[in-house]
Each structure stands twice: as C-alpha cells, then as structure tokens.
C-alpha positions in Angstrom: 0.0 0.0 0.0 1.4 3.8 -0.7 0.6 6.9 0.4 -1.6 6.9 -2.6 -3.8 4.5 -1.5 -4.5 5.9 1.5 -8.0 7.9 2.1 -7.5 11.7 2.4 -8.8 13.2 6.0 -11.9 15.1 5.5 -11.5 18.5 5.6 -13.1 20.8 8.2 -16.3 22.9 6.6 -15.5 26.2 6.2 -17.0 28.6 8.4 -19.3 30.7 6.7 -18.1 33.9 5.4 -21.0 35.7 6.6 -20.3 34.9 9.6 -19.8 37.8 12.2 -18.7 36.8 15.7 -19.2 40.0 17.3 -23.6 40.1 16.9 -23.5 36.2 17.5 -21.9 36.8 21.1 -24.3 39.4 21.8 -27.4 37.3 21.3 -25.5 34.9 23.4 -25.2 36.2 26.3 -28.4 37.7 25.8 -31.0 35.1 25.3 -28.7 32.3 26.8 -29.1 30.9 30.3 -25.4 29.9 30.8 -21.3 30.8 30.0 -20.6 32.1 26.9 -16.6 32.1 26.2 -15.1 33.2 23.3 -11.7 34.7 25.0 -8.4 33.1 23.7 -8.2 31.0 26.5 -11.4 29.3 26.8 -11.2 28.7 23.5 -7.7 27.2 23.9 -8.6 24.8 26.6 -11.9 23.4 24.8 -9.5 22.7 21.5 -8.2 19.5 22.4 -9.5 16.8 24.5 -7.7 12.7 25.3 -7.1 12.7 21.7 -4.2 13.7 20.1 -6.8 15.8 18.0 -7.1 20.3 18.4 -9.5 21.9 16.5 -10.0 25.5 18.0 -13.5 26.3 18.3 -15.0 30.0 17.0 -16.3 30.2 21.2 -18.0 28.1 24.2 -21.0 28.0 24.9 -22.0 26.3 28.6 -25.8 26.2 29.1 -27.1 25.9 33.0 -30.5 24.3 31.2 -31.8 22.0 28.7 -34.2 25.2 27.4 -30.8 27.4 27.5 -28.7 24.7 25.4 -32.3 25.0 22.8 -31.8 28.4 22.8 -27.9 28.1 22.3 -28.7 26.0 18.8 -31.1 28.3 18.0 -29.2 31.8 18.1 -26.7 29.7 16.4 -29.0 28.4 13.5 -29.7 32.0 13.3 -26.3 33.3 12.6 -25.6 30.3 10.6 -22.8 29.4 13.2 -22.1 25.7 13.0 -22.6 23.4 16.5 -20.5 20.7 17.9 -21.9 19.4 21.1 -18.7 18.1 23.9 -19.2 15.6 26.7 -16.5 15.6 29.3 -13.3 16.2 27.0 -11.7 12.5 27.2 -12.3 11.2 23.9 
C-alpha cells in the first residue's frame, strides 16, 4: 500500500463567510441561560481533549439548562454558526 492509496482526511467545513462573531456573542449572552466564552483562553482549553486531535473552536457555549442549550442552537442556527456538542473532554 502507498501513500496513494490511502483515504484523504476530510477537511473541516469552512466557516461561513457571513459569519460575524461580534452580533453572535451578543445574542449569546443575551438570550442564553449559561457561560458564553469566546476569550483566547477558553477557546484554547476546549480545542483538544484525550485525543491527540485540536481543532480551535470560534467560542464556548455552557448552558445551566436544557431550554438554555435550545436556545444556544437556535441563536446559532440564526447566525448560521455551526454546533458541535462536547461531553466531558476524554475522547
């Protein structure tokens, strides 16, 4: 087998041009029950979990309820900000 043969990684989607950061973090921590992290940090230390894997996210989002974490995908739908949901970091 060569390199050839192997299967190329998938590539990550591209985040939507469109996409502004700065309105998404207002409705946020407006409509949203919970943390809301998008400092260099937080976004640092939820890059990487037990895998040898680090994808950086655009922010955090903690919700303290199920009806905040609904409301979490639904400002993002709005924004058109993708979602990836994280259990407890240990692959």
């Amino acid at each position: 087998m060569t390199a050839t043969d192997l299967p190329r990684p998938a590539k990550r989607p591209d985040i939507s041009p469109e996409l502004d950061v700065g309105p998404l973090v207002a409705d946020l921590r407006a409509r949203v029950d919970g943390e809301v992290r998008f400092d260099a940090g937080s976004r640092s230390a939820y890059s990487t979990d037990g895998s040898n894997y680090r994808q950086v996210p655009i922010g955090v989002v903690v919700p303290r309820t199920v009806d905040a974490a609904v409301e979490t995908i639904a400002v993002c739908r709005d924004h058109g900000a993708p979602v990836l949901s994280r259990g407890g970091g240990t692959s």
